[in-house]
Every structure is written in C-alpha cells, then in structure tokens.
C-alpha positions as CSV (number, residue, x, y, z in Angstrom):
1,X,0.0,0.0,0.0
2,X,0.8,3.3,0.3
3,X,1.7,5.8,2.6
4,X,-1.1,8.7,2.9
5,X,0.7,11.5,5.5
6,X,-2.3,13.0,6.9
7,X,-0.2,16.0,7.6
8,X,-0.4,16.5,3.8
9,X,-3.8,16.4,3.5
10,X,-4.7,19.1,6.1
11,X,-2.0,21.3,4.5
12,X,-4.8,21.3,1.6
13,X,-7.7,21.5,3.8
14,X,-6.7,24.3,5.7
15,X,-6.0,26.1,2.6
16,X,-9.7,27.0,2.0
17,X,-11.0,30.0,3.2
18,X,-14.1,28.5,4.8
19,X,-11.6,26.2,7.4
20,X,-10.2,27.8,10.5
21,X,-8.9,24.5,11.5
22,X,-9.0,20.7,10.8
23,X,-7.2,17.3,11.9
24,X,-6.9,13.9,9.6
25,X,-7.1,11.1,11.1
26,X,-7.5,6.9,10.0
27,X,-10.8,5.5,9.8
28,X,-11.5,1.8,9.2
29,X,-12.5,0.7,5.7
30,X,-13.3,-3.0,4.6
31,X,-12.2,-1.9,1.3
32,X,-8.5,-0.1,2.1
33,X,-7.9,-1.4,5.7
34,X,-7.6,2.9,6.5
35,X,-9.0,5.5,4.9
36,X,-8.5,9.7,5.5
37,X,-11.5,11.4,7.3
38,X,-11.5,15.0,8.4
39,X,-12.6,16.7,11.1
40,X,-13.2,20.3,10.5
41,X,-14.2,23.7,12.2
42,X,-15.9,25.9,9.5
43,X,-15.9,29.5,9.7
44,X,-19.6,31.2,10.8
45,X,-20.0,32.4,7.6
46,X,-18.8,29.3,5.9
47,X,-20.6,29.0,2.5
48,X,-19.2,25.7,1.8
49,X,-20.8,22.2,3.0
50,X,-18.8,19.4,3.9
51,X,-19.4,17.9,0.5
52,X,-18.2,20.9,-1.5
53,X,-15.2,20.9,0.7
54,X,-14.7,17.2,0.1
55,X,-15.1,18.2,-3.7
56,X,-13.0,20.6,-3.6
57,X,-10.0,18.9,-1.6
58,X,-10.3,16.1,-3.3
59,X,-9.8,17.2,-6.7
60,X,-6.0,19.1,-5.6
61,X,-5.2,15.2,-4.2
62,X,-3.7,12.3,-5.8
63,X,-6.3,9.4,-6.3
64,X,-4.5,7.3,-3.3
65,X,-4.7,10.0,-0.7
66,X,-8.6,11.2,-1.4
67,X,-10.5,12.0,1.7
68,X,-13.5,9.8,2.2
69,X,-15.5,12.1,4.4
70,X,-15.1,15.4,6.2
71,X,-17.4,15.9,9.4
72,X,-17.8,19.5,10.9
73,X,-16.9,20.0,14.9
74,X,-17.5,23.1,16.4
75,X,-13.7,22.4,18.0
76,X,-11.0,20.2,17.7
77,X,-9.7,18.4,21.0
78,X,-6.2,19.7,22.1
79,X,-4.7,19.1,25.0
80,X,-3.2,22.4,27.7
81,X,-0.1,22.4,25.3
82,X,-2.3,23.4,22.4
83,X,-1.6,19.8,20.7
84,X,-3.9,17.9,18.2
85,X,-5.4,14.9,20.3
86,X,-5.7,13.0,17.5
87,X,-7.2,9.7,19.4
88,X,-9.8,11.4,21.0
89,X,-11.1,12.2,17.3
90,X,-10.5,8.7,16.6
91,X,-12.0,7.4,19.3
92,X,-15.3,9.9,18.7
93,X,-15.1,8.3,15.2
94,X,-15.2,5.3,15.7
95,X,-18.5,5.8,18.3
96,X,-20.1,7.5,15.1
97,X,-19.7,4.7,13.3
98,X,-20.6,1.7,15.6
C-alpha cells in the first residue's frame, strides 16, 4: 500500500477560506484497511458544506490520498499544550460509526 501523511492532507484543507482548522485522522475501511477522514471547524460564515469541501480537496489530491468524508466539529480536542489529540477524534469516530 501506500503511505497517505495526513499532515499533507490538512495542509490542503486548511488552505480554504471556509476552514479555521482541521485534523486527519485513519478511519477503518473494509475496502483499504484505512482510509482519510477530516474533522473540521468551518468559519460562521462558511458557504461551503462538507461535500463541497470534500469536492473541492479532493480534486487538488492524488487518487490514493482522497478523503472519504469530512465531518464538521465546532472544535477540535487539544490538550493544555495546544496539541492535536488526535485519538480522542478517533475514538469519537469510531463511536459514530458503531
């Protein structure tokens, strides 16, 4: 397989105007074994859904690093240091999806 850096793909996402901030993290997939889903925090005057978004992303990626989904959050979980918890948005993911 290959290597998808989520890093890469919020550089991308965080590009449009619309997104004040977003985190990539793995999500199962029967198909891929992982797959990219983002998490992000739209402006209040965002004019873009989570499908456009995913549209629009998705068309600046390579065809192996395409994000399946993108789910708004009114915040993104960091910890006192100001760091990404990345397996709390996992872990929220994965209670969406059971």
């Amino acid at each position: 397989g290959l290597n998808v850096f989520a890093s890469d793909l919020e550089a991308v996402l965080s590009e449009h105007p619309d997104v004040l901030d977003c985190a990539v993290v793995a999500a199962a997939s029967e198909r891929w074994g992982e797959t990219p889903v983002a998490f992000a925090v739209l402006s209040g005057k965002a004019a873009a859904s989570p499908q456009d978004l995913l549209e629009w992303v998705n068309a600046q990626l390579s065809k192996h690093q395409r994000l399946a989904e993108i789910i708004p959050s009114d915040e993104l979980p960091r910890n006192m240091m100001g760091k990404l918890m990345k397996q709390t948005l996992r872990e929220k993911l994965r209670q969406q999806r059971a």
